[in-house]
TIBAFI-203076 format. One record per residue (C-alpha): residue number from 1; chain; x, y, z. Coordinates in nm, 3 decimals, always signed. Each point is the difference from the previous one (the first is absolute). Example, Ala and Ser with C-alpha at 12.3 -4.5 7.8 and 13.67 -1.06 7.14 Angstrom:
% TIBAFI-203076
 pos unit      c1      c2      c3
   1    A  +1.230  -0.450  +0.780
   2    A  +0.137  +0.344  -0.066
END
This chain:
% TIBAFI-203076
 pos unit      c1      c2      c3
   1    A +16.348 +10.285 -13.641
   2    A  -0.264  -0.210  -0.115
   3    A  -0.390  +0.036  +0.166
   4    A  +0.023  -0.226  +0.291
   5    A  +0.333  +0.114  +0.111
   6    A  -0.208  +0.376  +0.029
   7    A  -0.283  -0.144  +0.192
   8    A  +0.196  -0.114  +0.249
   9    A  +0.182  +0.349  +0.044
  10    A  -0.315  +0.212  +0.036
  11    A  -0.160  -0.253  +0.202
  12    A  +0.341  -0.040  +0.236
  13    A  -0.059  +0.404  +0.028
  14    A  -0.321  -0.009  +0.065
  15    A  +0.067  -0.243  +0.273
  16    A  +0.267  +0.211  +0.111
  17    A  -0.201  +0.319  -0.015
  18    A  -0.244  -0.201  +0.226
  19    A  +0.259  -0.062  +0.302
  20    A  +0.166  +0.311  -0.007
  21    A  -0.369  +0.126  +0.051
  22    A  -0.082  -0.171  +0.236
  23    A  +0.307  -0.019  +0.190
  24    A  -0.062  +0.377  -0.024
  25    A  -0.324  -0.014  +0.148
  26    A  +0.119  -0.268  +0.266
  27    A  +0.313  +0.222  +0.101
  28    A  -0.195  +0.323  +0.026
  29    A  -0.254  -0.153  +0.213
  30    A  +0.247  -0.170  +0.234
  31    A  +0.161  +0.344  +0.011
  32    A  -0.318  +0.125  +0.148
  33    A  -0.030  -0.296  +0.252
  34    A  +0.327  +0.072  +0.115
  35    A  -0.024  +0.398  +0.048
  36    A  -0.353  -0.106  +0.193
  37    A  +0.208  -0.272  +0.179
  38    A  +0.287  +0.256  +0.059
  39    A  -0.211  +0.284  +0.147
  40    A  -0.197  -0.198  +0.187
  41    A  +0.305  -0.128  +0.130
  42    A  +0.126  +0.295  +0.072
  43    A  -0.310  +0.174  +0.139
  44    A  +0.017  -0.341  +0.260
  45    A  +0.346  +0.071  +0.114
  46    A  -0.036  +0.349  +0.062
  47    A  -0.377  -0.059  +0.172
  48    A  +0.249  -0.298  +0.213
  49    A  +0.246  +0.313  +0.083
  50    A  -0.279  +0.223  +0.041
  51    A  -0.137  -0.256  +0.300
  52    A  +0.286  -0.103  +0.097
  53    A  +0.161  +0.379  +0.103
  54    A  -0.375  +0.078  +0.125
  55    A  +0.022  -0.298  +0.255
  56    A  +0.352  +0.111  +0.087
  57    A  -0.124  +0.320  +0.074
  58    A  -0.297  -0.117  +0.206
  59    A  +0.260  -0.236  +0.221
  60    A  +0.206  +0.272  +0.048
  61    A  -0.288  +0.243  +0.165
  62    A  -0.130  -0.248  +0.167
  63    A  +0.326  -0.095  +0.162
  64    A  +0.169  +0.340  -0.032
  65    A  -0.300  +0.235  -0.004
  66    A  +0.155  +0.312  +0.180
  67    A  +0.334  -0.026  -0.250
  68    A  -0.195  -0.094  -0.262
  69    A  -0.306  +0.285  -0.012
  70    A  +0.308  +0.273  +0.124
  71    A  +0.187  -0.127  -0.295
  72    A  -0.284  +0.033  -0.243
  73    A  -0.103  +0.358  +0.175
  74    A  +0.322  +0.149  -0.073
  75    A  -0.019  -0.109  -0.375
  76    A  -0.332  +0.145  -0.037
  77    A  +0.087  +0.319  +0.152
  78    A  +0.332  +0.052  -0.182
  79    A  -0.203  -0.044  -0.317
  80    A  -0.313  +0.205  +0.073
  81    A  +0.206  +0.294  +0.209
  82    A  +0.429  -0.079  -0.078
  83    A  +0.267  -0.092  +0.164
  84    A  +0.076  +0.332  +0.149
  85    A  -0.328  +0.092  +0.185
  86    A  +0.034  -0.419  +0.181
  87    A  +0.357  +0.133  +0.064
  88    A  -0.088  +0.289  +0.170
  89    A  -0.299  -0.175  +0.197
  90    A  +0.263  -0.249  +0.093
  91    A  +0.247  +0.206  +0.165
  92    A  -0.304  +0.186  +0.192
  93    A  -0.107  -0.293  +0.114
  94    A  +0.345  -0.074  +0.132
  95    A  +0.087  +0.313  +0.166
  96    A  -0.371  -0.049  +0.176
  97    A  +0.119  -0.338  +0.148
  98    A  +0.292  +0.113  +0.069
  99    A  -0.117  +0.246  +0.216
 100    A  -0.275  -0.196  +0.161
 101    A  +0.317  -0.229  +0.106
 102    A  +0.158  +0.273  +0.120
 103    A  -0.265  +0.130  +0.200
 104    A  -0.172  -0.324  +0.168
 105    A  +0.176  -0.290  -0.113
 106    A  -0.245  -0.274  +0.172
 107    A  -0.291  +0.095  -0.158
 108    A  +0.197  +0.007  -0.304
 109    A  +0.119  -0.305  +0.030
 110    A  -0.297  -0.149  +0.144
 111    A  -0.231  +0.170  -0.360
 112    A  +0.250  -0.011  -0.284
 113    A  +0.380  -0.117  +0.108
 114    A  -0.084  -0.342  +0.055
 115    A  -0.191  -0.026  -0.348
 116    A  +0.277  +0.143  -0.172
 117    A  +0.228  -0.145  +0.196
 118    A  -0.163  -0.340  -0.085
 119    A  +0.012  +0.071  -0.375
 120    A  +0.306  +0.130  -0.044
 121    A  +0.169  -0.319  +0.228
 122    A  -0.254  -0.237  -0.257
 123    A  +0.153  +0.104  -0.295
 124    A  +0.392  +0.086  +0.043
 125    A  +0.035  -0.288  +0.300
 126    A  -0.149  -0.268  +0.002
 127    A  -0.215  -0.056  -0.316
 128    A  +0.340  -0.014  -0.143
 129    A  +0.243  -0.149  +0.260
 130    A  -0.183  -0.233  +0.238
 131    A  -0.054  -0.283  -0.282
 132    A  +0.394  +0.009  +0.006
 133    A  +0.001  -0.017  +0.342
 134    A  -0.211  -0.314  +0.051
 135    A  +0.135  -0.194  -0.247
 136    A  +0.378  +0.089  +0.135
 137    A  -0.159  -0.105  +0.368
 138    A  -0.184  -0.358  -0.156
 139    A  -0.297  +0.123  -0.008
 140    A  -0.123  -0.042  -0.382
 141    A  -0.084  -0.349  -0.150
 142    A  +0.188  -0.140  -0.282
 143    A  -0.211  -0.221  -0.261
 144    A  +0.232  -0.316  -0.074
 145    A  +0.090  -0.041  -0.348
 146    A  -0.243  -0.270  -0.121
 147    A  +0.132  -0.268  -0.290
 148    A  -0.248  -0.015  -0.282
 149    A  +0.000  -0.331  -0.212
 150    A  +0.009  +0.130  -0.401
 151    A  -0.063  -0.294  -0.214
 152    A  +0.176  +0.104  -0.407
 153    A  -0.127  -0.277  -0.255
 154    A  +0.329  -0.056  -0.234
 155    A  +0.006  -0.239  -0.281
 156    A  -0.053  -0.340  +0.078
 157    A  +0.029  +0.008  +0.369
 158    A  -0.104  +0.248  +0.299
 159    A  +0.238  +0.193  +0.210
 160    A  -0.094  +0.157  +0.344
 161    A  +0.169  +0.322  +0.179
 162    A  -0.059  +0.126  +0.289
 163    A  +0.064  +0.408  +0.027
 164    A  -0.043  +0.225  +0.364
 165    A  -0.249  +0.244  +0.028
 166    A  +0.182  +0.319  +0.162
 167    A  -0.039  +0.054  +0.351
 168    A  -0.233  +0.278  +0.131
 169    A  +0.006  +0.173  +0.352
 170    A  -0.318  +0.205  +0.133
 171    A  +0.036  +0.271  +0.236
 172    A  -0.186  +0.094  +0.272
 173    A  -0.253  +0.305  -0.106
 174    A  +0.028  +0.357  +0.134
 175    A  -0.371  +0.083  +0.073
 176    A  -0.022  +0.289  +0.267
 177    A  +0.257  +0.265  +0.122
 178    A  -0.094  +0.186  +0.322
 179    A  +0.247  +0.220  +0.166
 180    A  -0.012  +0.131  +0.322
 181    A  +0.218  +0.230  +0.239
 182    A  +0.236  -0.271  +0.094
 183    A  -0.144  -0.361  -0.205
 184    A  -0.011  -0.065  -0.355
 185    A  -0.268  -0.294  -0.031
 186    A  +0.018  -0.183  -0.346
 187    A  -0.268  -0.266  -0.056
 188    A  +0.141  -0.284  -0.276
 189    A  -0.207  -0.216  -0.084
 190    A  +0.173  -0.360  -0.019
 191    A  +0.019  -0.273  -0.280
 192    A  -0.107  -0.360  +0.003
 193    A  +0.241  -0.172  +0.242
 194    A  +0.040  +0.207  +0.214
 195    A  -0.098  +0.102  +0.375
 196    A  +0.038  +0.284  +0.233
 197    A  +0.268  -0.159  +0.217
 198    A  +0.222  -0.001  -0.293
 199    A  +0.050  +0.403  +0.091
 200    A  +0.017  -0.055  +0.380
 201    A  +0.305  -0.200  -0.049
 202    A  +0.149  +0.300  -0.276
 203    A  -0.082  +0.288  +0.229
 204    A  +0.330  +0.106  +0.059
 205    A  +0.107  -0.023  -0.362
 206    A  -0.233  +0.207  -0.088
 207    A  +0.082  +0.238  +0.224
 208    A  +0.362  +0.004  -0.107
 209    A  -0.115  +0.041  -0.368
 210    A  -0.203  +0.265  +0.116
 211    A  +0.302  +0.152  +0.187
 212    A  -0.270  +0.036  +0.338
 213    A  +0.048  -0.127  +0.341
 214    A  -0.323  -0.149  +0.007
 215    A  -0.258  -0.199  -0.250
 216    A  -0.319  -0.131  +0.115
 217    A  -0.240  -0.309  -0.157
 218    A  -0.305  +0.013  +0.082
 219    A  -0.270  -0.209  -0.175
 220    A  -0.267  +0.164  -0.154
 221    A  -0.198  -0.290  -0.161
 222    A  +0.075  -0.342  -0.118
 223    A  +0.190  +0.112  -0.286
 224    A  +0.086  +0.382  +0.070
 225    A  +0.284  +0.076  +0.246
 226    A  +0.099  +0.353  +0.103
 227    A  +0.364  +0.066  +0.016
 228    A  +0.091  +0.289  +0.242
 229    A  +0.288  +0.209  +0.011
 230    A  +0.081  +0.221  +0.235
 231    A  +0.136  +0.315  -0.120
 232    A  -0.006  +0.198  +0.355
 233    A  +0.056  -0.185  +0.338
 234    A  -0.266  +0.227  +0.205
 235    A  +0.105  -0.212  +0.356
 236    A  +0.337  +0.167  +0.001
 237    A  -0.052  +0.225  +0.305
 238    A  -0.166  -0.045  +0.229
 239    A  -0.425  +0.029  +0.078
 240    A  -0.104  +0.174  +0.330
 241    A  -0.230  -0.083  +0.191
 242    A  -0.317  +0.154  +0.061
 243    A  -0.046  +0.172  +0.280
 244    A  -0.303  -0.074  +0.254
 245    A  -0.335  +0.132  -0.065
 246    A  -0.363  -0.056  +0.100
 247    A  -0.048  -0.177  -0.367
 248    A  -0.188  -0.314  -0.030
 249    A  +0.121  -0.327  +0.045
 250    A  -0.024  -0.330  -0.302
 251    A  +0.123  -0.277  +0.201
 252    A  +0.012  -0.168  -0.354
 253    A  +0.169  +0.222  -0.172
 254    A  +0.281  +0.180  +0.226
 255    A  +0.251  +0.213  -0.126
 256    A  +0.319  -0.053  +0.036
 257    A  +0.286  +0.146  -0.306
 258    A  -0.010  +0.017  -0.366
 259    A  +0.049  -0.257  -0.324
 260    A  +0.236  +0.021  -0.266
 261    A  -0.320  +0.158  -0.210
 262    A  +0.008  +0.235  +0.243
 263    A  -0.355  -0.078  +0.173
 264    A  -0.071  -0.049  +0.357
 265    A  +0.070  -0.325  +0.128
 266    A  -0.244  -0.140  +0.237
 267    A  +0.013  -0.299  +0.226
 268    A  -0.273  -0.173  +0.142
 269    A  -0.031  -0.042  +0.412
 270    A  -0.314  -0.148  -0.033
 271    A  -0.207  -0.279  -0.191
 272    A  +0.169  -0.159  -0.278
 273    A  +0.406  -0.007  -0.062
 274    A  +0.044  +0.138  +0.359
 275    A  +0.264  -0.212  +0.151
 276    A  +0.337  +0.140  -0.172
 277    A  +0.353  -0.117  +0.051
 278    A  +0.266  +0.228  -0.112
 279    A  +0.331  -0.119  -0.055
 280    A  +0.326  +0.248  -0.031
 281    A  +0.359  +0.012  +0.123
 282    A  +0.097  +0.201  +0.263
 283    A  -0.037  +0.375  -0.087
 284    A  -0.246  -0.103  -0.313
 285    A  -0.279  +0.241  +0.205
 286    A  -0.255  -0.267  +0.132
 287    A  -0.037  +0.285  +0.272
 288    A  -0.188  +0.210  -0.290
 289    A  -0.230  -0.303  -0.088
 290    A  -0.065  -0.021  +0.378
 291    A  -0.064  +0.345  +0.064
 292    A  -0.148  +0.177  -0.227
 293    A  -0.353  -0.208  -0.030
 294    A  -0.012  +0.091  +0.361
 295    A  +0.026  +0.358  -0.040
 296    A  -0.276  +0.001  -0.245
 297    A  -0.192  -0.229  +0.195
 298    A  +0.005  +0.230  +0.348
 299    A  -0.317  +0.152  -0.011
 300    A  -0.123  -0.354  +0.020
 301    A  +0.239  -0.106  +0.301
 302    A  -0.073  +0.289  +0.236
 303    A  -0.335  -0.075  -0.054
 304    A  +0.012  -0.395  +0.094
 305    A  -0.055  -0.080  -0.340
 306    A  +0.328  -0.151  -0.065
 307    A  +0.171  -0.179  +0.284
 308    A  +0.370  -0.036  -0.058
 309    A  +0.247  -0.278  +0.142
 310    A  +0.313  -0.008  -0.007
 311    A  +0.272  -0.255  +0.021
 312    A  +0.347  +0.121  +0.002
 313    A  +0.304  -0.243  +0.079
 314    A  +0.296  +0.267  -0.067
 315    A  -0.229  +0.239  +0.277
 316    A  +0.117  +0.305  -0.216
 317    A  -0.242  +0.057  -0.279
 318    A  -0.342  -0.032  +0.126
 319    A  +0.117  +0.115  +0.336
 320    A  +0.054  +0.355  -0.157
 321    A  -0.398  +0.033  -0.068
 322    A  -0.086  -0.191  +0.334
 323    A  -0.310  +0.193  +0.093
 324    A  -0.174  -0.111  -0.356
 325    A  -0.031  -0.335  +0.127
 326    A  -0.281  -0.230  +0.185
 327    A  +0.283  -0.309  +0.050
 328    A  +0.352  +0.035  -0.029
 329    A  +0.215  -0.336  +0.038
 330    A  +0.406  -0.018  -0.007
 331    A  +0.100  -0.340  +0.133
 332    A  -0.133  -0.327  -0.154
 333    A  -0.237  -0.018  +0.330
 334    A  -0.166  +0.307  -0.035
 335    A  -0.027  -0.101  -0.369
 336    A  -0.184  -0.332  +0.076
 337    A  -0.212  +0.212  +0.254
 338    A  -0.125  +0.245  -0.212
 339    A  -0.046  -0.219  -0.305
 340    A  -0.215  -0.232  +0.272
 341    A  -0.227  +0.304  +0.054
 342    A  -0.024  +0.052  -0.376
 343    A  -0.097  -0.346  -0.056
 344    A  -0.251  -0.002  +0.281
 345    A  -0.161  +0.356  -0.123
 346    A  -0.042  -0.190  -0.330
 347    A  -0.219  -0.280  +0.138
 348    A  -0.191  +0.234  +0.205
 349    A  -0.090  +0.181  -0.304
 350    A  -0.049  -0.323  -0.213
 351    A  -0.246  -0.122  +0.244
 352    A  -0.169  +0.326  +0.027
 353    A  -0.009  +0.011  -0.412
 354    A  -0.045  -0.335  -0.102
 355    A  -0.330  -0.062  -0.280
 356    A  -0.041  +0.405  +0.032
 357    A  +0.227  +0.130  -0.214
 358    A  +0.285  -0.074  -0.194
 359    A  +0.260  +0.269  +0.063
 360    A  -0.034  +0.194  +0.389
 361    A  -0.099  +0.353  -0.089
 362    A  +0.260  +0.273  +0.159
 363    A  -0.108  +0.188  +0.280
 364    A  +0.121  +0.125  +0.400
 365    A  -0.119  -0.341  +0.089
 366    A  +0.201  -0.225  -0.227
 367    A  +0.237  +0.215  -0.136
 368    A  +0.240  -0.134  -0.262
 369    A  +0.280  -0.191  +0.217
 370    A  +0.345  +0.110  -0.211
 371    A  +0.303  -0.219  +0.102
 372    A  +0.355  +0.178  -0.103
 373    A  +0.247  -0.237  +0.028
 374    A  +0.380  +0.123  -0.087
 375    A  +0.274  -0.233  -0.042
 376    A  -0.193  -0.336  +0.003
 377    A  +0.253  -0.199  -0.078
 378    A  +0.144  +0.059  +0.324
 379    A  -0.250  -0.179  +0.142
 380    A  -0.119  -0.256  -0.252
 381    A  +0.358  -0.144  -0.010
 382    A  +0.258  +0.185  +0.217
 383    A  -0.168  -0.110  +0.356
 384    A  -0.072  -0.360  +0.190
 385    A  -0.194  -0.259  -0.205
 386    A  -0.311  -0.048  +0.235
 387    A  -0.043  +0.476  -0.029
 388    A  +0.058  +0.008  -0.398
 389    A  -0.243  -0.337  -0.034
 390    A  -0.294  +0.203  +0.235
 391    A  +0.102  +0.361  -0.187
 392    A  -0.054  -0.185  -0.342
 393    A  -0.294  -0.184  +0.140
 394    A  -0.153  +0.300  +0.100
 395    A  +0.070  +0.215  -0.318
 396    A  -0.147  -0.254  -0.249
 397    A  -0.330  +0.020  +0.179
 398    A  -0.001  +0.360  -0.040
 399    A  +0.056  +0.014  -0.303
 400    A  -0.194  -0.267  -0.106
 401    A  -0.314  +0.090  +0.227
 402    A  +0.024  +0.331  +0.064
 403    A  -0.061  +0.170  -0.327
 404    A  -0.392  +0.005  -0.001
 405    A  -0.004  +0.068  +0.394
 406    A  +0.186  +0.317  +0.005
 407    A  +0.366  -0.158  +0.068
 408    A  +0.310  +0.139  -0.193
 409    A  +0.346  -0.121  -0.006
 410    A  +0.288  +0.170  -0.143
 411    A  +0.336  -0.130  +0.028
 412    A  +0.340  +0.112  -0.124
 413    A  +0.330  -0.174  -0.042
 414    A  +0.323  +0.018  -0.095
 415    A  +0.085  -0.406  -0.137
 416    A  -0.297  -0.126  -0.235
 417    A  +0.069  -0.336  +0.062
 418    A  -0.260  -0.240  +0.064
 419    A  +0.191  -0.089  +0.274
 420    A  +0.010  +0.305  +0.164
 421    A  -0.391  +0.079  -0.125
 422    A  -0.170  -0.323  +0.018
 423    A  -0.305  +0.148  -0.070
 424    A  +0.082  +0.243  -0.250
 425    A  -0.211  -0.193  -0.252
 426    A  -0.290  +0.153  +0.236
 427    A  +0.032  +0.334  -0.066
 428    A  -0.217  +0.089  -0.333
 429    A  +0.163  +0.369  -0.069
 430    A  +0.414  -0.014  -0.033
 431    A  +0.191  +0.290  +0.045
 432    A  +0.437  -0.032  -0.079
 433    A  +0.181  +0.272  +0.017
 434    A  +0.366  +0.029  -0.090
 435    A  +0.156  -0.366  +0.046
 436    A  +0.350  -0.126  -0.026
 437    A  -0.055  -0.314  -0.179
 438    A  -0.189  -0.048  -0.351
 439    A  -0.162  -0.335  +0.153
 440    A  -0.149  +0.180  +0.272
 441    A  -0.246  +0.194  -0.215
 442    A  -0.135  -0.330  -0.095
 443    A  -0.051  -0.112  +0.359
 444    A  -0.210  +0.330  +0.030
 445    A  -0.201  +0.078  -0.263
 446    A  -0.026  -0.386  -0.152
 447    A  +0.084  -0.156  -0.278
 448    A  +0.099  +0.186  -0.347
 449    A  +0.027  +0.330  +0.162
 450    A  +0.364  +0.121  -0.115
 451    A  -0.124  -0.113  -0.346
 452    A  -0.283  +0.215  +0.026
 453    A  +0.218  +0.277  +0.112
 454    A  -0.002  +0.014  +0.356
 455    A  +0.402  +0.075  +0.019
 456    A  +0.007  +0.046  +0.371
 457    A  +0.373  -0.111  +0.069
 458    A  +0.089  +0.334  -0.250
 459    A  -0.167  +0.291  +0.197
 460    A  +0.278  +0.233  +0.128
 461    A  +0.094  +0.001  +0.385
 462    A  -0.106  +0.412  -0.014
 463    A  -0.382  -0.140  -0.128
 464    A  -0.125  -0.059  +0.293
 465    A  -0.364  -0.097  +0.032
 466    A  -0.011  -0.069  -0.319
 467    A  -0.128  -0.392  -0.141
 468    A  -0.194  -0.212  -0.133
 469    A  -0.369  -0.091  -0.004
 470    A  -0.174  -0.332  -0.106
 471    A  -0.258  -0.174  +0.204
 472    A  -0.442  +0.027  -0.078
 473    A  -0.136  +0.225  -0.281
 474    A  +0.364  +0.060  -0.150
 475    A  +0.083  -0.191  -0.312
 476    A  +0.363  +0.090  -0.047
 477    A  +0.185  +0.120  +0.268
 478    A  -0.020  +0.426  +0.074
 479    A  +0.293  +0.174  +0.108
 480    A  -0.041  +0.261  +0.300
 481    A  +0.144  +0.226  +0.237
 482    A  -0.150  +0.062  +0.344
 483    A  -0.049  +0.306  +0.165
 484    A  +0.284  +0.087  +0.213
 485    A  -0.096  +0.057  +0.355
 486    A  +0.239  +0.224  +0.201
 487    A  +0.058  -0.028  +0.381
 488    A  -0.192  +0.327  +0.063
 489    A  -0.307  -0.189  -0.151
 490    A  +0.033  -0.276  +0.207
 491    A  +0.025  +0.198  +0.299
 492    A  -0.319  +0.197  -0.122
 493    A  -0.181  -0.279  -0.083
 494    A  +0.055  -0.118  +0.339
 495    A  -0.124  +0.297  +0.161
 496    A  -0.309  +0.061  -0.221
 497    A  -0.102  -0.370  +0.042
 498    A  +0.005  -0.008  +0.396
 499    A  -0.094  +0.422  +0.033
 500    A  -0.232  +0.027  -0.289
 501    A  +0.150  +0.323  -0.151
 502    A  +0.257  +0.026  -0.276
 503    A  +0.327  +0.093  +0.136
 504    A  +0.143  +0.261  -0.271
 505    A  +0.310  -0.108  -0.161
 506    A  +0.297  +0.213  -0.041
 507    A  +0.066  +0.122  -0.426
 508    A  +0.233  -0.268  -0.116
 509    A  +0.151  -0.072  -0.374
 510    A  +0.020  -0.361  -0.103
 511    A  +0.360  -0.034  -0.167
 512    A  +0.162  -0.340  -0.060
 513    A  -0.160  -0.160  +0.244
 514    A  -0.044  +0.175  +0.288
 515    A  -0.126  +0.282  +0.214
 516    A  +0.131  +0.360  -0.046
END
């Protein structure tokens, strides 16, 4: 090995030496980059988790704070006190509401049953079984698949596919859970394309689903509905009347049964949403939505308050209470003659009114002018043309004029149609009671009501008095019972009205429908 030859050795080593150093030095510091790189990394994920779970957890009190803070209350106490001590608080706790239930079950359920009661129906009902509900009744939205256009660059030329996105479907939201003694009401709130009348028209399969005989939509807001079920019909037996007492009258807000919420129902006889037709078939008890405002109105009769007419073609019903009224007509003549002095009070009092006020105040003077007419039909269509065109004549000024003057028309019928009714459109407040024929609810109560749940044509034949509602101030329509007036109460009414004393009634038992 000659000189050169071992130059270029030591100097190849030496260059050698010189990369492996530095490649050394370059490898140890990229080492270090990446450990910075990788903890950093790692210190952003878990910071990203860290958020993440802490915004999960502030959704979920905000949305869920009761469950949520009880959930995090129980962990904190089994860790600070044990299991045992929250087990025996528990079951103290238990046996104390049990016994509170025991003892005075409205106040219990009015303080703590419904609460848990809402919870517990939340949580193991419908948070987990009404989003397969709607969507078995059509009522969640399915996104279509969408084709996407995926351009792949190949050698030499371009080739295009086209692949499906996969299909999506939103639900509506479970938002709040109230339970009360007889209702569930769940609020949802709805998805993009949709609209409240989507659950009119699925009321009844959501009932089914539900296994109820009743569900309820009403609308809350523009995109919150409230789905009712109805867990407990409180209108199956029947609601007494009160009896007559010296209490004072609200000529806008008369009593007269109960709803389905069990709350009073009140009618107005006076100002707006006066003039009501009822509508039922035979035996449907339009005698209870007759009577019964007039038994809680007879303070205000015997005192000239109230003036009551009555027109009666079958002569039976209003015949029984004879003495309660100021006109009484039977034949088609007498009907034109008392509607005549009707119409002829009401011009007295419009020219006596007119530019001074805009409703007639209520007194001995003027006193409200009520007009009870049974059975209209029978003379709005069963009589000679030139009587039924005068009786209708007559009627649509009534009830066209006579709201703000102290004029009152309520009519009830048997046949809906707007041949028998031809001014059925006139009367603001609808009452039907049990019909035979699904279209007939519709000629009653409008347009949409069956969807809405007004199922009139399905009440029992032993319900009677019970119906529907839907006319001014009601959005959906309210299912009631009124008061069932016996014929002792008629007769007493009668007596107290023309005497002035309260006849005393003999004990009696409502059962199934009648006096015992």
């Amino acid at each position: 090995m000659n000189a050169h030859t071992l130059g270029v050795l030591l100097l190849g080593s030496a260059g050698l030496a010189l990369v492996v150093w530095v490649l050394h030095k370059l490898g140890k510091a990229l080492a270090a980059i990446a450990e910075t790189l990788a903890a950093a990394a790692v210190v952003f994920v878990a910071l990203w988790w860290l958020l993440k779970g802490l915004g999960w957890l502030v959704r979920q009190i905000v949305a869920h704070p009761r469950t949520t803070l009880a959930v995090l209350a129980i962990a904190a106490w089994c860790r600070w006190w044990g299991w045992l001590s929250f087990l025996l608080t528990v079951l103290l706790l238990a046996s104390g509401l049990t016994t509170w239930w025991w003892l005075h079950l409205v106040s219990f359920d009015q303080w703590a049953g419904r609460v848990l009661r809402s919870w517990w129906f939340r949580w193991a009902v419908y948070a987990p079984k009404l989003p397969g509900w709607l969507h078995a009744c059509g009522l969640s939205v399915k996104d279509d698949s969408i084709p996407v256009d995926v351009t792949v660059t190949l050698v030499g030329r371009k080739k295009i596919s086209r692949n499906q996105q996969p299909s999506r479907v939103r639900i509506p939201r479970v938002k709040v859970v109230k339970s009360g003694p007889s209702w569930d009401e769940v609020r949802v709130e709805l998805v993009a394309g949709q609209k409240p009348e989507d659950f009119d028209d699925a009321a009844r399969a959501l009932a089914s689903a539900r296994k109820v005989a009743r569900c309820q939509v009403r609308e809350i807001a523009p995109n919150v509905v409230s789905i009712d079920f109805q867990r407990r019909d409180l209108l199956a037996h029947p609601v007494p009347c009160p009896d007559l007492d010296e209490a004072a009258v609200d000529l806008r807000r008369v009593w007269a049964g109960r709803t389905e919420y069990g709350q009073d129902w009140h009618l107005p006889l006076y100002g707006s949403g006066s003039h009501t037709l009822t509508a039922g078939a035979s035996g449907a008890g339009k005698n209870s939505v007759m009577w019964c405002p007039l038994v809680s109105i007879a303070p205000a009769i015997r005192d000239g308050l109230v003036r009551v007419s009555g027109i009666d073609p079958k002569g039976m019903e209003l015949a029984y209470g004879r003495g309660i009224f100021h006109r009484y007509a039977v034949t088609g003549k007498d009907t034109l003659d008392l509607l005549d002095d009707l119409v002829q009070a009401m011009e007295r009092r419009k020219a006596e009114f007119a530019g001074r006020v805009r409703t007639v105040p209520i007194t001995r003077e003027h006193p409200l002018e009520l007009v009870e007419f049974d059975e209209i039909g029978a003379l709005t269509k069963y009589t000679d043309r030139k009587t039924r065109e005068q009786i209708v004549e007559k009627v649509a000024l009534l009830t066209t004029q006579g709201r703000a003057l102290g004029f009152t028309v309520r009519g009830y019928v048997q046949e809906p149609t707007k041949d028998t009714v031809p001014v059925r459109d006139l009367f603001p407040r609808r009452i039907c009671l049990r019909v035979t024929a699904k279209s007939h609810v519709g000629m009653v109560l409008g347009d949409q009501a069956y969807e809405r749940g007004a199922w009139a044509n399905r009440i029992e034949e032993s319900a009677a008095g019970v119906g529907y509602v839907w006319g001014e101030g009601l959005r959906e329509p309210l299912r009631v019972r009124a008061g069932w007036v016996p014929d002792e109460m008629v007769k007493a009414l009668e007596a107290f009205v023309t005497a002035g004393q309260v006849v005393p009634l003999p004990a009696r038992e409502i059962e199934g429908g009648r006096a015992a």
